[in-house]
C-alpha positions in Angstrom: 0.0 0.0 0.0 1.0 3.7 -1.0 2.0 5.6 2.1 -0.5 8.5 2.2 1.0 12.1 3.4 -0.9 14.2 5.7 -0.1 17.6 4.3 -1.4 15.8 0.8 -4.8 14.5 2.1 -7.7 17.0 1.1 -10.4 15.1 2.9 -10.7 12.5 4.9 -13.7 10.1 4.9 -15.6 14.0 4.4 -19.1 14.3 4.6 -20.5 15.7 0.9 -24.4 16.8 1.0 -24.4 19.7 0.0 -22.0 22.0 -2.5 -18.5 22.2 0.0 -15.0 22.3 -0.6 -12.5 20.2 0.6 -12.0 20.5 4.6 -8.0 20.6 3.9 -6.2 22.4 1.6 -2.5 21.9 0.4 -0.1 24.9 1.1 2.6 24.7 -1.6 5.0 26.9 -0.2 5.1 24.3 3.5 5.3 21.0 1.8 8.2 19.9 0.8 9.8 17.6 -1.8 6.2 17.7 -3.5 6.4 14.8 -6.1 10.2 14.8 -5.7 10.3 15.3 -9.5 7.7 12.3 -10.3 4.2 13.2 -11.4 2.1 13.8 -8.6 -1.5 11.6 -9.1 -5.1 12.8 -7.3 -6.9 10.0 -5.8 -10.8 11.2 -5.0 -12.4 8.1 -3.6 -16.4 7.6 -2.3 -15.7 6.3 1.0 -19.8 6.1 1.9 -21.9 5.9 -1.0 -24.2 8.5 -2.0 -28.4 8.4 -0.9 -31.1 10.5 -2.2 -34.7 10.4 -3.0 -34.5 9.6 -6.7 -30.8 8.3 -6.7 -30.1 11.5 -9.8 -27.8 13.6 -7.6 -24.0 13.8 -8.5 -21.3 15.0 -7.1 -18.6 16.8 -9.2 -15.1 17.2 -8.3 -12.8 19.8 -9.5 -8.9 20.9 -8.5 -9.0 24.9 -7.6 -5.6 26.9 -6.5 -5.6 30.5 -5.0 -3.0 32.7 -3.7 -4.4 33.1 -0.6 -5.8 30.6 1.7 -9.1 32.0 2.1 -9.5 31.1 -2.0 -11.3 34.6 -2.4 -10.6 34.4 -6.1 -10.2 30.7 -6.8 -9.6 29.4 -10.4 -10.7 25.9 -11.4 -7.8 24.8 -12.9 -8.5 21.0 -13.4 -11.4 18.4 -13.3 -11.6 15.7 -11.8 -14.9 14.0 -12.9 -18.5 13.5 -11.6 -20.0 10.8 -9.0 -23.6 9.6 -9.4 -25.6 8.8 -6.8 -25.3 5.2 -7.4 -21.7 5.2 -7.1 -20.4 2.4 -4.4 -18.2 2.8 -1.3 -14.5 2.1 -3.4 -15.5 3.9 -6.5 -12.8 6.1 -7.3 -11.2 8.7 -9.6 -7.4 8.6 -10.2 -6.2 11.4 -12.6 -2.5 12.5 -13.2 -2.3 16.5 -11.3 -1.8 19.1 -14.1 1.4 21.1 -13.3 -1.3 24.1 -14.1 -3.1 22.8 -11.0 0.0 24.1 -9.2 0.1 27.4 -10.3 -0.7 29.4 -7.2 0.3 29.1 -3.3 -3.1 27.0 -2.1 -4.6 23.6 -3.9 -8.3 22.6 -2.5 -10.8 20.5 -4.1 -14.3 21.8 -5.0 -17.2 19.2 -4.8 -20.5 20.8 -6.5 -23.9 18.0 -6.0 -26.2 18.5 -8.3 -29.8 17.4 -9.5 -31.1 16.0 -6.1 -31.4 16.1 -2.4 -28.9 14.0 -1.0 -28.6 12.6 2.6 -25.5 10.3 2.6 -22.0 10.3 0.7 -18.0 10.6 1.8 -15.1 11.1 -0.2 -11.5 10.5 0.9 -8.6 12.6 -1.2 -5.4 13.1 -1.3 -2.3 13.3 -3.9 0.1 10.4 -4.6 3.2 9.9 -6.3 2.0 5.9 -6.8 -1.5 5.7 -7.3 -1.3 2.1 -8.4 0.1 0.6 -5.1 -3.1 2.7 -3.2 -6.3 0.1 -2.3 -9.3 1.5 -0.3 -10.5 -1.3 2.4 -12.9 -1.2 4.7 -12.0 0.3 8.3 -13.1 -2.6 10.0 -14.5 -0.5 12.9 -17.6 -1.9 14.1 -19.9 0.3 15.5 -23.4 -0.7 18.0 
């Protein structure tokens, strides 16, 4: 299994019912060794599937960067793709990070749900330098 960074993880196992953006953002200028030279890969995984009324909502994903971290003027600078509501825990998107996506300081992800009301759905995210080596499981936690 891929070790997974901290300062790369944009959300972790995060609640997505309404329009939000990702509860972390990455700070270019305090990582360090970002990539180390090797393309850097997004990971955007549905960690609890999606439930609505009519099962039409979707969740879209896209990459934004700002200068500043409060992403008063964010820019879109890549897509990621779109979930639909019958997407199942696992279901993932893995697409190579444009070096555009880097431009500015701050890097967050965007998720925008559309056509529906939903009630359920997490995504975990986070940026990888081996995206082929990274398996979601199951956390085993058992809950009564």
């Amino acid at each position: 299994m891929a070790y997974i960074d901290a300062q790369y993880r944009f959300s972790n196992a995060q609640a997505i019912t309404a329009s939000a953006a990702s509860t972390n953002l990455v700070d270019l200028m305090a990582v360090r060794n970002l990539g180390d030279g090797r393309p850097l890969w997004l990971i955007v995984t549905c960690t609890v599937p999606m439930t609505d009324a009519s099962s039409d909502s979707t969740v879209a994903v896209t990459v934004e960067t700002d200068d500043a971290a409060a992403f008063g003027s964010a820019t879109t600078a890549q897509t990621v793709g779109t979930f639909a509501a019958t997407s199942a825990a696992g279901t993932r998107f893995q697409v190579r990070l444009s070096p555009f996506a880097t431009a500015e300081r701050f890097v967050r992800l965007q998720y925008t749900v559309a056509n529906g009301n939903l009630t359920t759905g997490s995504f975990t995210a986070f940026l990888t330098t081996d995206p082929d080596r990274w398996t979601a499981y199951p956390d085993g936690l058992t809950i009564s």
